[in-house]
C-alpha positions in Angstrom: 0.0 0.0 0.0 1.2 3.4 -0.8 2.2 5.4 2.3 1.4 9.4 2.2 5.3 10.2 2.4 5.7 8.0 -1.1 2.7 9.4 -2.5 4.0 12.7 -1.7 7.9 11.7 -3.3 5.9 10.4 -6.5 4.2 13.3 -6.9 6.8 16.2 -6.2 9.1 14.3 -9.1 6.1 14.4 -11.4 5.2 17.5 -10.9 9.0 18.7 -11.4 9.1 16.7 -14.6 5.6 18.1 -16.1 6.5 22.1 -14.6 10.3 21.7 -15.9 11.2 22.8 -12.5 13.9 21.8 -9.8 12.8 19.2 -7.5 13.9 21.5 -4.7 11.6 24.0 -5.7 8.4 21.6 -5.6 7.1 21.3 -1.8 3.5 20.9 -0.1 2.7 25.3 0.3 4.1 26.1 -3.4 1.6 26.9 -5.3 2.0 25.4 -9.0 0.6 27.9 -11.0 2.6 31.2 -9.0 5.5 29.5 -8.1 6.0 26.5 -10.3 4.8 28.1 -13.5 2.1 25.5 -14.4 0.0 26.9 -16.9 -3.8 25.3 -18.0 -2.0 22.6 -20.9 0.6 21.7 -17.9 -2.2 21.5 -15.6 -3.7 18.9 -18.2 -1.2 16.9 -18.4 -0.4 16.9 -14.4 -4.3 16.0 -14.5 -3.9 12.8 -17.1 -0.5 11.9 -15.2 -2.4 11.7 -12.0 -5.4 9.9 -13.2 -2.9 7.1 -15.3 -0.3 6.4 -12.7 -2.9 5.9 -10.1 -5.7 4.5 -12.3 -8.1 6.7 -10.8 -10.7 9.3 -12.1 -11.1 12.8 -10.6 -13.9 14.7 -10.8 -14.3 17.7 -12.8 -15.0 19.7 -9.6 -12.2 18.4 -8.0 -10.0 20.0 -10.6 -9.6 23.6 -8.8 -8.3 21.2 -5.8 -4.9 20.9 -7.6 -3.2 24.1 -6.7 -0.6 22.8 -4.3 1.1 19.6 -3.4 -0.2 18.9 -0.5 -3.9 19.5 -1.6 -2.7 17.0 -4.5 -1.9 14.4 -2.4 -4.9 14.9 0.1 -6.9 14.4 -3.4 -4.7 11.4 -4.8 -5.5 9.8 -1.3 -9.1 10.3 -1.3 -9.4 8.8 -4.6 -7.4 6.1 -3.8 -9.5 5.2 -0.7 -12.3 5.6 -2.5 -11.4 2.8 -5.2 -10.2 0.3 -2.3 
């Protein structure tokens, strides 16, 4: 079972990979639009990356909910949960 510290790990390289950004730079209270850059096509792809590597579906009005890493991985868990 994924733990919320690996979760988190996943998710700070992805989103480094999808922002072009430092892995440094990514942690829980940046915001990934102001600090990391992500514009609405980034946030698409962080969106389909999410839904793939965790096989999950997130709703539409979740989608505001991915501002910040930690919110991410609050989300990612929820889903997850959900589809256990």
């Amino acid at each position: 079972m994924l733990t919320e510290l690996s979760i988190e790990n996943e998710l700070k390289s992805l989103i480094s990979e999808i922002a072009e950004v430092e892995l440094n730079k990514v942690n829980c209270d940046a915001s990934l639009t102001k600090d990391l850059g992500v514009d609405s096509m980034r946030a698409l792809e962080l969106l389909a990356a999410l839904e793939k590597k965790y096989k999950i579906e997130i709703a539409e009005e979740d989608l505001p909910k991915l501002d910040k890493l930690g919110t991410v991985v609050e989300l990612v868990k929820k889903y997850l949960a959900e589809k256990s």
